[in-house]
N, C-alpha and C positions, 0 to 999 in steps of 0.2 A: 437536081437539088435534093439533099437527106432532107427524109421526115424524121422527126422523132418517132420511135414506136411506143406510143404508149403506155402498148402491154410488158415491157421490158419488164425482168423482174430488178427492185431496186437492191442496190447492193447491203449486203450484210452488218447491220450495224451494229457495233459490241456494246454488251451490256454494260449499264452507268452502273457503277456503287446507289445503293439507295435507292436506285427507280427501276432498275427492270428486273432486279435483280429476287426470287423468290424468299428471300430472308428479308428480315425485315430488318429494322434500326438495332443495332448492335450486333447483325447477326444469328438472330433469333428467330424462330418461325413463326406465324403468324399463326397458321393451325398448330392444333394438339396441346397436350396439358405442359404449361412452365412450373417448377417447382421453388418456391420460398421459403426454402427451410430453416430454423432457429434449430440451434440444439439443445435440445432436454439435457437435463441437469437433473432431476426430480422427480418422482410421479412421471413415471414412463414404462413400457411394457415393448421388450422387443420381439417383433415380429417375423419370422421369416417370409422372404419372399414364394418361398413352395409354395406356402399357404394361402399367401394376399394374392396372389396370382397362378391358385393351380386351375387346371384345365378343366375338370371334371366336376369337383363340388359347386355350390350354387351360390349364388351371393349371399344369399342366407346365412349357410354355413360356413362361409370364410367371414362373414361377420360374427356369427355365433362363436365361431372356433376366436378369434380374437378378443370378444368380451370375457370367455372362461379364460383364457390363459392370460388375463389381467387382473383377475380378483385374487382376494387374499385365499390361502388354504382354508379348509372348512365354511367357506358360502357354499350354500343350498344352490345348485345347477340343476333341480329335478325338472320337469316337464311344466309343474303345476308355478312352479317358483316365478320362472325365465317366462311365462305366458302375462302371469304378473305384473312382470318389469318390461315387458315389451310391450307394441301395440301388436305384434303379429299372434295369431290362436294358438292354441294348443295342437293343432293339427300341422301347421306347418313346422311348427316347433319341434314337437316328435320327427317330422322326418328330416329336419336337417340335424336333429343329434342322429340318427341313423344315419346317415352321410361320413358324419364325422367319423364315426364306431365303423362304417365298410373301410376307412380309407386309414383306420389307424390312430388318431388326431382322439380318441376317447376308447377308454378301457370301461367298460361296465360290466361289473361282477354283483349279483347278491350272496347276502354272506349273513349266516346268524349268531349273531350272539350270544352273550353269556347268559341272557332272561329268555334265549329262545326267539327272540325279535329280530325278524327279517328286513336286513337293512340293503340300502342299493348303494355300491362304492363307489366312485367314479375317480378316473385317472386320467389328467391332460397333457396329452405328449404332443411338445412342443416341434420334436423331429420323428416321426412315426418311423421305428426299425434302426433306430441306430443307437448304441448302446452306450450305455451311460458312462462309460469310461473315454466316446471319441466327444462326448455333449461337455465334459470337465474339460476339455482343453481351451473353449470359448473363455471367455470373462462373462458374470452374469451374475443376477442378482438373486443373490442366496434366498430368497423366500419363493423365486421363482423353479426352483430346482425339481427337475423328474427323474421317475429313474424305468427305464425300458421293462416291460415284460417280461422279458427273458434273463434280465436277474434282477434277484431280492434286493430290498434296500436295505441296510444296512442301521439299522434302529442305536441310537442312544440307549445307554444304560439307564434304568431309570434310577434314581438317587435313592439311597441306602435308607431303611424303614426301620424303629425302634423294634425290638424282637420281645416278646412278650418271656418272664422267667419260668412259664410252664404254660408251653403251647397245646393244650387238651383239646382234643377234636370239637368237642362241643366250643369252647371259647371259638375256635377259628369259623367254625359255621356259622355263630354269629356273628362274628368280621363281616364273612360274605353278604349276609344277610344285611346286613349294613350298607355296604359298599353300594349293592344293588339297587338299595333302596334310594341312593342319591340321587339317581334320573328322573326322579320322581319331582325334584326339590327343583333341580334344573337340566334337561335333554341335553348337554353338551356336557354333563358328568355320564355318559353311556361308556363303560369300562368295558376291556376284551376280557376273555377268561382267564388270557395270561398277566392282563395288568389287575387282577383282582387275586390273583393267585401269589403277584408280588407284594400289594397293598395288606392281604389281610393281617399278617405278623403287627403289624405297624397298626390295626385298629383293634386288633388281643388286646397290644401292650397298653392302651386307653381302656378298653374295658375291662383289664387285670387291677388298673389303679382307682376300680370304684366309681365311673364316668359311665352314664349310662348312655345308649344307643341312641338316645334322642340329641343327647346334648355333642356327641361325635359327629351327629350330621348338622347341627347348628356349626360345630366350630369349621366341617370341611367347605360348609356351602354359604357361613356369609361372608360379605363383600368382595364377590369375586370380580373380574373384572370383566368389561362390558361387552368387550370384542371376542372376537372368537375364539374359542381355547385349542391349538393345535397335538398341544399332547397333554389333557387334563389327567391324566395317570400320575406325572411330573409333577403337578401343581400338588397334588394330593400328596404325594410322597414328601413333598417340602414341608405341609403343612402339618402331619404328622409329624414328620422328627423334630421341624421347629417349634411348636407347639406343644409338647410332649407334658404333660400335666405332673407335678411331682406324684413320687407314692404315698399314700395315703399313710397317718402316723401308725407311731408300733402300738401293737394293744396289746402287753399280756395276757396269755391265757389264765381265767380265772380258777385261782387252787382249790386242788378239789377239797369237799369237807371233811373235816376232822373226824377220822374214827371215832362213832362215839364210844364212851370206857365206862363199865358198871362202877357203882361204886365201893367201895370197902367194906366188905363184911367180915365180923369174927369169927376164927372156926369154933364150932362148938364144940370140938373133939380134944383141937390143941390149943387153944387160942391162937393160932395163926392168924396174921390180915389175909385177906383173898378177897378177890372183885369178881362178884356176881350180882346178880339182878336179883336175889332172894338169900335172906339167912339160912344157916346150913351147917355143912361141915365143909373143908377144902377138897382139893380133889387126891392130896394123898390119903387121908382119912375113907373119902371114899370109895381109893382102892386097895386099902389094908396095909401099906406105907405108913404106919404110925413113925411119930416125931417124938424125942422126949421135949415133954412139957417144959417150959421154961423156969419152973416152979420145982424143977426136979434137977437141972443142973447144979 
């Protein structure tokens, strides 16, 4: 008579939907990250994946790299700033912008200006090495816009400045002197040499019409606006030519005085009238030019 054997192995049973199966309900895995995404419309910043997932930089710096290429043009990204607004120190801070600067992802250049003040530039390339003409074929948000290294940007014109009707060296130096003086009033009027080389015709043609230099830096620096100025050269050049004060009325030159005229003396010789300052004789009399007398015609 068969025994059963036990040890038999049991036969192979297929997997149920839902219970043996390593997906779970729907289909979906039980480990690793699910993603629920809404779509921005709005306040959004797009990221490439190089960046959010490259191999080599640190989490840091793919964080850091994604905070700078969301803020507006001209916020402060210096070391001292970003230590500030973070909780992480100065010291880590430094080295994941150094991260960013080995791998491309940050341009830093110092560079001097027009007063001689040593400023730090910095540039956020969103695709480090590829050139600004294959970056326009994307869709993007024009305030997010970079331009590669390896060619210049291509700057706007800046808007036409009233021209003074006798540009004399000394007037124009006082332009400058003006212009420069604005940083002073507010650190985001810091002009280059060439947008002060464009500006000054346009603060001649103000201090041609009698407008003294104090009252030119009231009119270019109040109520500006609050956010950041991306190209305050612009702003100035507007406010210049819109602004432009009439010329000051005409004044006649005052006429010069009247010759003064001696008065009428008799000559003693002929009785001629003659104008001198002393009784006498006239001046033919007193060079032997006799007249006949009237008394004798």
């Amino acid at each position: 008579m068969d025994t059963e054997n036990p040890s038999a192995p049991l036969r192979v049973q297929s997997r149920i939907a839902r219970k043996n199966h390593p997906d779970g309900p729907g289909g979906r895995p039980f480990a690793g990250v699910t993603h629920d995404h809404v779509r921005h419309t709005e306040n959004f910043t797009v990221i490439g994946n190089d960046l959010a997932q490259h191999q080599e930089l640190s989490l840091l710096a793919i964080g850091l790299a994604c905070y700078i290429q969301s803020v507006r043009p001209g916020t402060a990204v210096d070391i001292k700033t970003l230590a500030a607004r973070f909780p992480e120190g100065p010291t880590r801070i430094a080295a994941a912008l150094n991260e960013l600067e080995a791998h491309g992802y940050l341009i830093r250049s110092r560079e001097r200006t027009a007063t001689g003040r040593i400023v730090t530039r910095t540039v956020s390339c969103n695709r480090p090495g590829h050139r600004t003409t294959d970056r326009e074929k994307a869709p993007r948000r024009p305030s997010r816009r970079r331009t590669a290294p390896d060619e210049p940007a291509t700057r706007k014109r800046l808007p036409a400045v009233p021209q003074p009707s006798c540009p004399a060296p000394a007037l124009l130096h006082a332009a400058v002197d003006v212009l420069t003086g604005l940083r002073r009033r507010d650190p985001r009027l810091l002009l280059s040499a060439t947008d002060a080389e464009h500006l000054a015709p346009g603060v001649a043609a103000w201090l041609e019409r009698e407008v003294g230099p104090t009252a030119v830096r009231h009119a270019l620096t109040t109520n500006l606006p609050d956010e950041p100025l991306i190209r305050p050269a612009a702003l100035l050049a507007h406010r210049l030519a819109a602004q432009l004060p009439p010329p000051p009325p005409f004044r006649p030159a005052p006429s010069p005085a009247p010759e003064s005229r001696h008065p009428l003396q008799t000559c003693d010789g002929c009785d001629r009238a003659f104008r001198s300052a002393h009784p006498g004789r006239c001046r033919d009399c007193r060079t032997g030019h006799r007249h006949p007398h009237p008394e004798d015609a």
